[in-house]
N, C-alpha and C positions, 0 to 999 in steps of 0.2 A: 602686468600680464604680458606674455610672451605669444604674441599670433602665429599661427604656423600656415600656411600655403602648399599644397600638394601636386606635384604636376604628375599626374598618373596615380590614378586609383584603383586599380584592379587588385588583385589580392592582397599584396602587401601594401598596397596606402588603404583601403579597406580596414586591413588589422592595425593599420597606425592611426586610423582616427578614433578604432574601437579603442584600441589600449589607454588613448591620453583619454577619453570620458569616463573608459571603466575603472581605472587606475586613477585616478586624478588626483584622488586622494594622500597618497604615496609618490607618486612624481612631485606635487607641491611638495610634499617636508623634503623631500630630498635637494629637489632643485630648489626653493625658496621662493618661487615665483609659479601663480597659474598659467599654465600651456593651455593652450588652445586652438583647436584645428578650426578655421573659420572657411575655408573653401581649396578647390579642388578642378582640376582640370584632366577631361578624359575624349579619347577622340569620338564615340558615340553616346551623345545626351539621350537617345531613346533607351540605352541598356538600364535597369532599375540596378541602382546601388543602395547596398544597405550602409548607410553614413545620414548625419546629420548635418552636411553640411552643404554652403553656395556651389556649385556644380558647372563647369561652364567647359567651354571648348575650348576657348583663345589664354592660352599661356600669358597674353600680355595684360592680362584682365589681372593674374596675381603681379606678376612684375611691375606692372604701374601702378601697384598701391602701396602707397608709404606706409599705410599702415599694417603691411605685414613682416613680422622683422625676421622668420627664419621660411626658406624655400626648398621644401623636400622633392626631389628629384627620382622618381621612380618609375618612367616613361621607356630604359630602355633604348638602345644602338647607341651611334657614337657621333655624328657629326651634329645633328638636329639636338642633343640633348647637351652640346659641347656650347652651341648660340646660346642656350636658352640658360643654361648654368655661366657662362661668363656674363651674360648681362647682366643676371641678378646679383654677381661679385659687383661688378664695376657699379649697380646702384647702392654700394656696400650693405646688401641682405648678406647671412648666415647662409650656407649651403647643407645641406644632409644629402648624403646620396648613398643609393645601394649600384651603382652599375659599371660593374668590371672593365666590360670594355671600353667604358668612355674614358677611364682611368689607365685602362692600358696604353692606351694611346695618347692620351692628352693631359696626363698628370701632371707632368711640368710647366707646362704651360699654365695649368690651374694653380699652382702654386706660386709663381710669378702673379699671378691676376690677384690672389685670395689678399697676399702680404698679411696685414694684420686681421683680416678679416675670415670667420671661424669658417673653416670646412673642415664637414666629418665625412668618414663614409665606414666606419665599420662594416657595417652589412654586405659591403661588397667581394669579403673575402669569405669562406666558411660561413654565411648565415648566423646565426646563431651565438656563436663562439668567440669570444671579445679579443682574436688574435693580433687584430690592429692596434690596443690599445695594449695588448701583453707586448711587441716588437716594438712600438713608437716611446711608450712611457716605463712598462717595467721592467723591461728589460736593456735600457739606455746606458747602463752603466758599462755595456758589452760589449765588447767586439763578439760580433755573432759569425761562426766557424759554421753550420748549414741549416737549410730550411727543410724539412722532409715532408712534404703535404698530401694527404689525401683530400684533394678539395674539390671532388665532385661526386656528390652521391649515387648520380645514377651509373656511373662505371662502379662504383665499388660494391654496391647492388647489385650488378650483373655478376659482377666478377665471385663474392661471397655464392649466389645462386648457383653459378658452376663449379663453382670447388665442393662447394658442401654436397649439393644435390643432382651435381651431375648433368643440369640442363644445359642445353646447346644453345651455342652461340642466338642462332636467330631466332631460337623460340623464347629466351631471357629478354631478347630486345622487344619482341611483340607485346610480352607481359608487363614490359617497364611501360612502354606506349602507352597501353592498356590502363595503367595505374597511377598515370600523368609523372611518372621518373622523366621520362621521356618523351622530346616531340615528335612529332610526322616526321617528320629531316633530322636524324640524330646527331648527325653530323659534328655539331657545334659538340656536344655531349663528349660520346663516345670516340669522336677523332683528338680529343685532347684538346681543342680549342678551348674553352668556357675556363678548364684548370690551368693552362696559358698565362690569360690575363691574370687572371689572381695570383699567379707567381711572382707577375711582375711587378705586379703591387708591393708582395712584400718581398722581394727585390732591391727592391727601391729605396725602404726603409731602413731594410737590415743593413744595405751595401752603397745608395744612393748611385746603383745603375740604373742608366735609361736606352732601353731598351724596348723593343716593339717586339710582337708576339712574329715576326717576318725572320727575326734575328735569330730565334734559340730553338731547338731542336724540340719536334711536338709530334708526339706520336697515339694513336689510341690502343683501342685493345679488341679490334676487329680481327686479329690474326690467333690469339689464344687459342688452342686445340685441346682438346684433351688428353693427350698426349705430352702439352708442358704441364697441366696439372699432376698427371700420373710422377713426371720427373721431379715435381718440384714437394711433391708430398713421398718420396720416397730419399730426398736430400734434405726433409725439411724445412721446406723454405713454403712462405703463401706469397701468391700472385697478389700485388696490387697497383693500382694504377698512380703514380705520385709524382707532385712538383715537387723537383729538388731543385735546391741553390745551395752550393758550396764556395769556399772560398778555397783559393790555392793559392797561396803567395800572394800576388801583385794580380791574379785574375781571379775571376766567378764566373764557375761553370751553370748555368739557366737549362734545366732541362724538362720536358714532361713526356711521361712514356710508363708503359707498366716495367714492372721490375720483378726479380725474384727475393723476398727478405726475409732472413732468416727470425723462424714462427717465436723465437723467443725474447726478440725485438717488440717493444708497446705496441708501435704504429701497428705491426702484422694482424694482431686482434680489432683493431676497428673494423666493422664489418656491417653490410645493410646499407642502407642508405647515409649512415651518420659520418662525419668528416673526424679528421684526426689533424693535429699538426705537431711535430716535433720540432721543439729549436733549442738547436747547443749555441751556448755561449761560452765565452772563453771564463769566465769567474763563477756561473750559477751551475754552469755543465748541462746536463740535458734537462728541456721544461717540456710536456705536452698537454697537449690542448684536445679536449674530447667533446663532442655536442652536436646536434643538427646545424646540416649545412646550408636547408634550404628550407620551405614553408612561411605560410604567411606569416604564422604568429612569432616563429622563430625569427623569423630575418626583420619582423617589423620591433621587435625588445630590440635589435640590435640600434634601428634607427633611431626608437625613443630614446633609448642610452645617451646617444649622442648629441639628441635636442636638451637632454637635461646637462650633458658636461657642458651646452652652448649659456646655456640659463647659469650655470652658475658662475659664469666669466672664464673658463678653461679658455686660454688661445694657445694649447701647442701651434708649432711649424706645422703645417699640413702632411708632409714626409720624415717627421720629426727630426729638421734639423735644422742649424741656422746658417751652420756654414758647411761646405763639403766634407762629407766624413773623415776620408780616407785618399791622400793623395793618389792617384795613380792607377788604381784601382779600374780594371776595364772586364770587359765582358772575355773568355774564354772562347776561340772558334769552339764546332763542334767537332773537327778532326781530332781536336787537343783532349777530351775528354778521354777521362783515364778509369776504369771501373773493369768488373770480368765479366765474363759473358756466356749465356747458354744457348746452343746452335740443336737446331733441330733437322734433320738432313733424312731426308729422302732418298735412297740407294737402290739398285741390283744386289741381291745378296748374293755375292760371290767375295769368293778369299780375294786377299792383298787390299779391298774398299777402306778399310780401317786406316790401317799402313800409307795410304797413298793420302788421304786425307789428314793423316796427320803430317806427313811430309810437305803438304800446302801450307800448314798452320806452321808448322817452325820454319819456312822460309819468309814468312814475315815476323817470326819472333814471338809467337804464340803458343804455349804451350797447355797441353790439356791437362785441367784437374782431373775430373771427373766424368764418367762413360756411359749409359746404357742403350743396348739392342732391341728392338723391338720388331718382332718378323711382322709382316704385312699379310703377305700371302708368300707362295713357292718363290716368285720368283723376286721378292720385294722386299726387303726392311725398312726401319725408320734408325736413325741412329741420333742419340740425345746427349749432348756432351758440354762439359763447362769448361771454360778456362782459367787459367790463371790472369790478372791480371794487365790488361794491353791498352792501348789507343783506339777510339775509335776509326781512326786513318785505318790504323792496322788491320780491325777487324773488318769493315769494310771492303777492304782491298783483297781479304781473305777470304770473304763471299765471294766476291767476283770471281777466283778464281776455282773456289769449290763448284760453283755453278757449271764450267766450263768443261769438267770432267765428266768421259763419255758417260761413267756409271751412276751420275746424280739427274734424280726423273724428275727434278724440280727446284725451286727459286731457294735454298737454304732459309730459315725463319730464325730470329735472334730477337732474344730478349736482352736486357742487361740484368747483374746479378749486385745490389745493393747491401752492402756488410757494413 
């Protein structure tokens, strides 16, 4: 019999104590051994939880018992859950964990600590969706070319809302609140933080960069108008909000930010709350990954997954590897990012506006694909236009100085355009 230990039981250790008694049955033939959640630690003892199991506050109560031999981890931030998971390595317990950011920050180090000793954490990417074990084990044989992720459901839930139906920015946000998508402070959400960490993760795997969510360029989708949807559904293209990792020679570009993709791309159709992930490899070509990315029962299949690969003696590398992938191999600034781009610009509608603003863009090298006008009122347009192909130095330096000219009534707004 395999004991299990939970430090944090609110939704998802709730669903993972439900699933190994309601399941038991099927976890045993699969794993070959009875699972068993024997207790559990939560910071309020007066809330009723529905579990069968010992219940207690002090995390050191599972830690100091030898007799529990795997330690699920579902409590949540990053330095307090970083104590309390290496000590359980270094009393060599099994780890299972679902929390991003403790992993964004401190995965290396947990791998140095784990050595031969199992740590899982599926659940900490996508929920649901076994992308951890599709980039660490089936897809090993690859040198993996990019990661294309939709890995937060509550931006792609806003974002499907305003395309399809039109609703506006701050009344999508109210209704996600409203419907637990989203918290009181979205921030972590919607600014692109939460899909950050999870890039990094698998990041890490695909590329064996280490890298902190400080390092790579993170943007949300607080700026979306209806006016880039109007653009991007008359080019074709759907808004969505995506970690990419790319590799380009000797670097890997780390980004997260919404993008414009063209609708006849897989990823584009994911939509609602559920996650997508695309990964090309250089031998298998493109694999994608569809399923909820968040929920209790979803994200807690993902954690049992992992206590049963632990039961059956599975000891991959924690980052699936044993020795450095790839020599050389380093992280991409973000001037160096190379992709096209769609500018959205606010004007005086008067002749020559056009002509003068593209004489800013081709004095950094920027040339426009594609155009449209959009009148405001008498005296106002919007002017919506893509580019070819450039730098983000370039495009940058091209804001700045589109801003500068007396006929623009406001901050230029840019997306980037992902093909």
């Amino acid at each position: 019999m395999l004991r299990v230990g939970i430090i944090g039981v609110g939704t998802v250790g709730t669903s993972v104590v439900q699933i190994l008694e309601q399941n038991a049955d099927i976890i045993t033939a699969r794993s070959g051994v009875d699972i068993v959640a024997v207790s559990g630690v939560v910071n309020n003892l007066s809330k009723k939880r529905d579990v069968n199991i010992k219940i207690t506050d002090n995390p050191d109560d599972i830690l100091n018992d030898d007799s529990i031999d795997i330690v699920v981890e579902l409590m949540g931030g990053v330095e307090k859950p970083y104590e309390i998971v290496k000590k359980a390595l270094l009393k060599g317990k099994a780890v299972v964990t679902a929390n991003k950011a403790l992993l964004a920050y401190h995965r290396y180090e947990l791998q140095d600590l784990a050595k031969d000793c199992a740590f899982e954490y599926e659940a900490a990417v996508a929920g649901g969706i076994p992308i951890i074990n599709a980039l660490r084990d089936g897809l090993s044989a690859n040198h993996i070319e990019s990661i294309r992720g939709i890995i937060n459901g509550t931006c792609n839930y806003m974002l499907t809302k305003m395309i399809n139906e039109g609703v506006k920015y701050d009344e999508i946000l109210k209704e996600s609140q409203e419907l637990g998508y989203a918290e009181a402070d979205p921030t972590f959400d919607v600014g692109g933080f939460d899909a950050s960490h999870k890039l990094l993760i698998l990041a890490s795997i695909a590329y064996g960069i280490d890298a902190k969510p400080e390092d790579i360029l993170i943007e949300g989708i607080e700026d979306i108008s209806p006016e880039d949807i109007e653009f991007a559904n008359e080019f074709n293209y759907a808004i969505k909000h995506l970690g990419i990792a790319k590799k380009k020679g000797e670097q890997v570009e780390l980004r997260v930010h919404s993008v414009l993709i063209p609708k006849t791309q897989m990823i584009s159709k994911v939509d609602g709350v559920m996650n997508g992930v695309s990964v090309i490899g250089d031998k298998v070509g493109e694999t994608m990954y569809y399923g909820p990315g968040a929920g209790g029962d979803a994200t807690a299949s993902a954690v049992v997954a992992n206590i049963i690969d632990i039961a059956r003696g599975k000891a991959a590398p924690m980052l699936g590897f044993k020795k450095p992938l790839e020599s050389g191999l380093s992280l991409a600034s973000i001037d160096s990012i190379e992709t096209k781009y769609y500018l959205r610009i606010k004007v005086e509608d008067k002749s020559g506006v056009l002509a003068k603003i593209a004489t800013v863009l081709g004095n950094d090298n920027i040339s426009i694909a594609t155009m449209l006008q959009k009148p405001l009122d008498n005296n106002s347009a919007t002017l919506l236009l893509s580019t070819h192909i450039c730098t983000e130095k370039q495009i940058q330096k091209a804001i700045k100085n589109i801003e500068k000219l007396d006929f623009v009534l406001s901050k230029p707004s840019m997306i980037r355009i992902e093909e």
